[in-house]
C-alpha positions as CSV (number, residue, x, y, z in Angstrom):
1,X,249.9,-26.9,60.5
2,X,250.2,-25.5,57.1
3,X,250.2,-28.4,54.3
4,X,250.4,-28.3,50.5
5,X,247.1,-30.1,49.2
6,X,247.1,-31.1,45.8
7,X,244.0,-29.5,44.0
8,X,244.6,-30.6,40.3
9,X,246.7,-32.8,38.0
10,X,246.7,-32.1,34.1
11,X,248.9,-33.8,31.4
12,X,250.2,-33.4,28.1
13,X,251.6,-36.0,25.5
14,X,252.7,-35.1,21.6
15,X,250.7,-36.6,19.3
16,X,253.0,-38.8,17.6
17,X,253.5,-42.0,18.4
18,X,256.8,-44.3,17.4
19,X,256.6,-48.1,18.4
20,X,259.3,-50.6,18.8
21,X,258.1,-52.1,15.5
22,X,259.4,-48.3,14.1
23,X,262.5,-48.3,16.0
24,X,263.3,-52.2,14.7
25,X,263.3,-51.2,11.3
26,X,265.7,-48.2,11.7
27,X,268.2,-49.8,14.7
28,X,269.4,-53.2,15.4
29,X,266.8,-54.3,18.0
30,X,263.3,-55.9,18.3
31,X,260.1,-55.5,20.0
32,X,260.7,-58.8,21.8
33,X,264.0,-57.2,22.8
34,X,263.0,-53.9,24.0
35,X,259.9,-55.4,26.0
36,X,261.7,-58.3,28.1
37,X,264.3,-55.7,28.7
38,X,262.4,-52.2,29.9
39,X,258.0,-53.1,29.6
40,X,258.3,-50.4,26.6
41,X,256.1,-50.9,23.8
42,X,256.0,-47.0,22.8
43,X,256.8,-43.6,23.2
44,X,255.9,-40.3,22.2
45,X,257.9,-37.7,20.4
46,X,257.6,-34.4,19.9
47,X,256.9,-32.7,16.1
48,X,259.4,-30.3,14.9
49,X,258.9,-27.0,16.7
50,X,257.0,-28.3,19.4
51,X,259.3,-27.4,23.0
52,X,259.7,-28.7,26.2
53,X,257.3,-25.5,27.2
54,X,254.6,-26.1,24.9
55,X,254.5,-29.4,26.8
56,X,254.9,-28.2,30.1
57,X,252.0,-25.4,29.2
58,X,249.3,-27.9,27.8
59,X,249.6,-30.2,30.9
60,X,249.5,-26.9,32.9
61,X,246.5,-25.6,31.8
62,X,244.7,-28.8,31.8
63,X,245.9,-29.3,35.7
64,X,244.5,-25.6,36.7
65,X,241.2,-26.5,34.8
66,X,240.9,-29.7,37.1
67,X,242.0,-26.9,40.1
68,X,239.1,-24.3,38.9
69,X,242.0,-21.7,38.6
70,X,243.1,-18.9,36.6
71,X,246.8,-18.6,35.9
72,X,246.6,-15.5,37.8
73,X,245.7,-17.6,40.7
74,X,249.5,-19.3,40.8
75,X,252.0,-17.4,42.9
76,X,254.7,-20.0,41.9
77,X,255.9,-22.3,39.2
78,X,258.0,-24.7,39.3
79,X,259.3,-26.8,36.1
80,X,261.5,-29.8,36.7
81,X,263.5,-30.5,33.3
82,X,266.7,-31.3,32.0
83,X,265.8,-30.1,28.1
84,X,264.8,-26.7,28.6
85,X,264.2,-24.8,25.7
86,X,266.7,-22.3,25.9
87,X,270.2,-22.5,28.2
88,X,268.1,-18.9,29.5
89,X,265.8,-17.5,30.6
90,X,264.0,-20.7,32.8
91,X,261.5,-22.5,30.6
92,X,259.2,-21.9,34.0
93,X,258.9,-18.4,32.7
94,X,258.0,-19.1,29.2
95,X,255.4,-20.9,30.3
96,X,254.3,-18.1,32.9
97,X,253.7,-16.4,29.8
98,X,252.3,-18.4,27.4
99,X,249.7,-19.0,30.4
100,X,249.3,-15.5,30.0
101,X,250.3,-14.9,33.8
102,X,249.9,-11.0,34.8
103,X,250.5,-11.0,38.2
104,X,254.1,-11.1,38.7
105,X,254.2,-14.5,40.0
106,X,257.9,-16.5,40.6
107,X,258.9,-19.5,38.1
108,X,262.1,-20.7,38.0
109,X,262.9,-24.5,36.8
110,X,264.8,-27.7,39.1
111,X,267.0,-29.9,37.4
112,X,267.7,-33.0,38.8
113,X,267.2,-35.4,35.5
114,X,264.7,-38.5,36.3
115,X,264.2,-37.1,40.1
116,X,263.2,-33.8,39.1
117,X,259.5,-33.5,39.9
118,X,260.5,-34.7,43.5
119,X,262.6,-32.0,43.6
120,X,260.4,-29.5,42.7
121,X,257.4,-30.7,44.2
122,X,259.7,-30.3,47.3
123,X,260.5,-27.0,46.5
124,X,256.8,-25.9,45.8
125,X,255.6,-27.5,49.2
126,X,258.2,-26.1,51.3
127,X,257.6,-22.6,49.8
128,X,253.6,-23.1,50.8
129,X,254.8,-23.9,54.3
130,X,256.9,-20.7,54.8
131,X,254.0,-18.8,53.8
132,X,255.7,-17.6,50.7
133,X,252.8,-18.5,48.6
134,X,249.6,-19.9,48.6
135,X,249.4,-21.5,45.8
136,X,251.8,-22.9,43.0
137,X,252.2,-25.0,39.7
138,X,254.5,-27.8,39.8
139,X,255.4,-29.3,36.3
140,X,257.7,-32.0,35.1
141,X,258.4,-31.2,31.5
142,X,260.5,-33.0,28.8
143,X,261.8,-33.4,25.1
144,X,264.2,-36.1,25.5
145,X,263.9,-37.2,22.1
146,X,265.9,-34.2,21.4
147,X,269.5,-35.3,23.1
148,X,269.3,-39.1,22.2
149,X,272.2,-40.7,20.0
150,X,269.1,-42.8,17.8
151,X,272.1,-45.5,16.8
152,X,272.8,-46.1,20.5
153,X,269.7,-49.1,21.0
154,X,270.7,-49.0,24.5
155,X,269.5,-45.7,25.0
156,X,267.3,-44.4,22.5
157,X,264.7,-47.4,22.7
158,X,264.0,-46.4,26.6
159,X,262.9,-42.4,26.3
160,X,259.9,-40.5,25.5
161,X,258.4,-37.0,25.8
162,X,255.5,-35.6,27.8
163,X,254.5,-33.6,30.5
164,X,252.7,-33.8,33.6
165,X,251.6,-30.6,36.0
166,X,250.3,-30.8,39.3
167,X,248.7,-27.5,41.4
168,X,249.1,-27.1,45.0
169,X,247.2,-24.8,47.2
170,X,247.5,-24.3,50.9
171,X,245.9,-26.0,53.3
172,X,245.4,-26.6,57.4
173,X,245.9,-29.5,58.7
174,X,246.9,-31.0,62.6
175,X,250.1,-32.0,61.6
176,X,249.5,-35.8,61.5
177,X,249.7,-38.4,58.7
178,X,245.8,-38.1,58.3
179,X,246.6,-34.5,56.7
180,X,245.4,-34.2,53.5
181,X,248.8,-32.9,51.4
182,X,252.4,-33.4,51.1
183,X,253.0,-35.3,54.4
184,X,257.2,-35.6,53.4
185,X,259.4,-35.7,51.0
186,X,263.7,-36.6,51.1
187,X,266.2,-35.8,48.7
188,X,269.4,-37.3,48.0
189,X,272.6,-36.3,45.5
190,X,276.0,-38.0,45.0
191,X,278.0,-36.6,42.5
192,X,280.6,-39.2,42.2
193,X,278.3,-41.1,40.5
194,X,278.2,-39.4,37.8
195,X,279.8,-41.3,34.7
196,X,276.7,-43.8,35.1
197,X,274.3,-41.5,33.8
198,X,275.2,-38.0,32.0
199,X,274.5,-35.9,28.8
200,X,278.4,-35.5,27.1
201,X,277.9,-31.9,26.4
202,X,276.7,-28.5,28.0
203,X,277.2,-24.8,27.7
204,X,280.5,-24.5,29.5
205,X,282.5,-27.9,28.5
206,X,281.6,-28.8,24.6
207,X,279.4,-25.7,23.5
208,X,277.1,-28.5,22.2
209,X,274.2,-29.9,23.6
210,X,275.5,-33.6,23.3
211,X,273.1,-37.0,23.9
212,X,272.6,-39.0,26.4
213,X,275.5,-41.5,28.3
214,X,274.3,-44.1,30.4
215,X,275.9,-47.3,31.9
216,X,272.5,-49.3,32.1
217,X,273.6,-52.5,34.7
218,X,274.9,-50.1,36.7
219,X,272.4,-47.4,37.1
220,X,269.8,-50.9,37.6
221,X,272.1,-51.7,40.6
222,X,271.8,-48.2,42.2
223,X,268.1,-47.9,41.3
224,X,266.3,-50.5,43.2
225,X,268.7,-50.1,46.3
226,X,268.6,-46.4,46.6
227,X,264.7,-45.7,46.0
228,X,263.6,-48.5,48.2
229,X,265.7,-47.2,51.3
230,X,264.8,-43.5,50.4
231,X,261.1,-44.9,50.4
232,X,261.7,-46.4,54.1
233,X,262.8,-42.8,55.0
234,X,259.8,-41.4,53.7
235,X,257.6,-43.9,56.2
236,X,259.8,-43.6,59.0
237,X,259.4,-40.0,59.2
238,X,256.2,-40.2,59.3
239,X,254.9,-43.1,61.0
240,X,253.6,-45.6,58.4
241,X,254.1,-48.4,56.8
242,X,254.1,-49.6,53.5
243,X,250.6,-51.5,53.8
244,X,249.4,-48.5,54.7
245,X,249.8,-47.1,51.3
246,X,247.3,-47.3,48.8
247,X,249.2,-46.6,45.4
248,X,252.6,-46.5,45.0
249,X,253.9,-44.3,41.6
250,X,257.3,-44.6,41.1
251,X,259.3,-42.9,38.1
252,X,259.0,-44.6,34.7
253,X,262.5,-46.0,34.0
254,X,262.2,-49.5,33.8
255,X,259.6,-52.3,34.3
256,X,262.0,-54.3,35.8
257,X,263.3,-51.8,38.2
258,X,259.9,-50.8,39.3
259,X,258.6,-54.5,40.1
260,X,262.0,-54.8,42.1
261,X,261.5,-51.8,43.8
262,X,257.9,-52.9,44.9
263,X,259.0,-56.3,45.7
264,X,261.8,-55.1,48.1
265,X,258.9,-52.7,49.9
266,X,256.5,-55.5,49.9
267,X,253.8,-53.8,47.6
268,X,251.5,-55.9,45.7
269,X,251.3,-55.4,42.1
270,X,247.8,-54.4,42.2
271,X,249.0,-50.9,44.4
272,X,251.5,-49.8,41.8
273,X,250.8,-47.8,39.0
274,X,252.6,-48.2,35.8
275,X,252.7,-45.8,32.6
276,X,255.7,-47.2,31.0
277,X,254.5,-49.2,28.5
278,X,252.9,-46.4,26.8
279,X,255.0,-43.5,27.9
280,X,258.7,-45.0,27.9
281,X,260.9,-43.1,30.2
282,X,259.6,-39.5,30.3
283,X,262.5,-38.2,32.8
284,X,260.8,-35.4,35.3
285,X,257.6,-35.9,33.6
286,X,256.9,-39.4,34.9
287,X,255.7,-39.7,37.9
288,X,253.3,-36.6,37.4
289,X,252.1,-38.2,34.0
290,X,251.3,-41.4,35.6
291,X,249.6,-39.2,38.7
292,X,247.2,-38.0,36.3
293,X,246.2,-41.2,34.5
294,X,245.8,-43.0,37.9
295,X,243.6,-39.6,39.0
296,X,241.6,-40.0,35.7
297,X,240.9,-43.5,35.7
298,X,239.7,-43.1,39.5
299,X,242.3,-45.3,41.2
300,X,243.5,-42.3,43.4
301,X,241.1,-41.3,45.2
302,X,240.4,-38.3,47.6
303,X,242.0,-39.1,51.2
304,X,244.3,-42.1,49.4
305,X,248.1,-42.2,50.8
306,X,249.8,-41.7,47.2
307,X,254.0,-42.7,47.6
308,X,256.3,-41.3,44.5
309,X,259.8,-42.1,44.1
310,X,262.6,-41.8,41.5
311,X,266.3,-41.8,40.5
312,X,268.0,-39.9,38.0
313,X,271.7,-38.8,36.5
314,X,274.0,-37.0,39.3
315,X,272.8,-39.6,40.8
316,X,269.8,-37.8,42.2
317,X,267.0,-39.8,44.1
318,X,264.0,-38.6,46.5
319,X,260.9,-39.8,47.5
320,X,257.8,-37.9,48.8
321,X,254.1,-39.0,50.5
322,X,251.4,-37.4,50.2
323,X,247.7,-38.0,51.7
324,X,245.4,-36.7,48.4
């Protein structure tokens, strides 16, 4: 059986760093109050003139270092975002060319908010199972700074910007959950949801970009519910159970929401790993940013059962499982 096997991770944050000591002294809100609330204690933003693809591209070319590839090597690439930098062409092929890509490779970018990078890694793995490609970049990419209302302390306190790439090649394996590679992944969408968690502008309604909406209790009460059952999918379908994972990464969005999610799944602490105090909510760039701390501090390991998860505006949610 053809699998996707993840060959390199790579990541990318700007170099400026606000705290909640910064934000305090421009909003009304505190350290205290941001920390009991979300587990932020700071974010990073991006520098005038630095883009979502400069991002995405950094994290990219560190990811196909840790691969041993060329960018000629990549016969897809996918870019999960929700802040391109442009309405078109796709930020995926900006970044084909500021790789410096010659070999008339596909890129095309997934939006599906906070979910995104499940999405795309989806997309990337089921285009390596068809045989479409043998190879492809998967990157989730954001400037979120960039459509935040900064006098909303609801909102603005809880985002950051980064990036986080991931390359997959093709593998063989006997069609078991021993296979090394993507071993499943499950998307969900339900549009009626959609006042919790929205930008209030857009191309076609306002001709502005608009900021961020978000009704925060009730995108907490969706959260924990809907990625904890899409996470039972995931080891229903293929056979496991949740002590036999060995690190669970779930998207950044909220301390809180990520120790309920564990709890409900019965994970112990020590299996999950969490990014958010130092990366705030990065959107589609999360869960591959905290991939590639956890690969570079040596807690995933060759042959570990890796579980992602996430939930974003629509509502979007996914999850995926893959054996590294």
């Amino acid at each position: 059986m053809r699998r996707s096997v993840v060959a390199g991770m790579g990541r990318y944050l700007p170099e400026r760093i606000v705290t909640n000591a910064e934000l305090a002294g421009r909003i009304d809100t505190s350290d205290e109050w941001i920390r009991e609330r979300s587990g932020i204690t700071q974010r990073h933003i991006a520098a005038d003139g630095e883009f979502t693809s400069d991002l995405a591209t950094h994290a990219a070319r560190q990811a196909l270092a840790a691969a041993g590839m060329a960018p000629d090597d990549i016969g897809l690439i996918v870019v999960a975002t929700s802040t391109p930098d442009e309405t078109f062409p796709a930020t995926a092929t900006v970044v084909q060319s500021k790789l410096g890509c010659t070999n008339d490779s596909m890129g095309f970018d997934v939006q599906a908010v906070c979910s995104g990078f499940v999405f795309a890694l989806a997309t990337a793995d089921n285009f390596i199972k068809a045989g479409q490609v043998d190879t492809a970049l998967v990157i989730g990419a954001e400037t979120f700074s960039r459509i935040l209302d900064w006098n909303d302390r609801g909102t603005c306190v809880l985002f950051g910007d980064g990036a986080g790439a991931m390359v997959l090649k093709a593998g063989e394996g006997e069609g078991t959950s021993d296979d090394r590679g993507v071993l499943s992944t499950h998307l969900h969408s339900d549009g009626s949801l959609h006042d919790l968690l929205y930008v209030d502008g857009g191309p076609s309604s306002t001709g502005e970009v608009g900021v961020l909406r978000m009704e925060g209790r009730e995108v907490f009460r969706h959260a924990v519910s809907k990625m904890s059952a899409v996470v039972v999918e995931a080891l229903e379908a293929t056979g496991l159970k949740a002590e036999d994972v060995n690190w669970f990464v779930p998207h950044q969005a909220n301390k809180r929401i990520i120790d309920g999610t564990a709890r409900k799944l019965g994970v112990g602490a020590e299996r999950v790993v969490v990014t958010i105090d130092v990366h705030a909510n990065t959107s589609a760039a999360s869960i591959p940013l905290a991939l590639s701390v956890a690969v570079d501090d040596a807690r995933i390991k060759q042959g570990d059962l890796v579980l992602i998860e996430a939930m974003g505006g629509g509502l979007t949610w996914g999850s995926g499982i893959l054996r590294w």
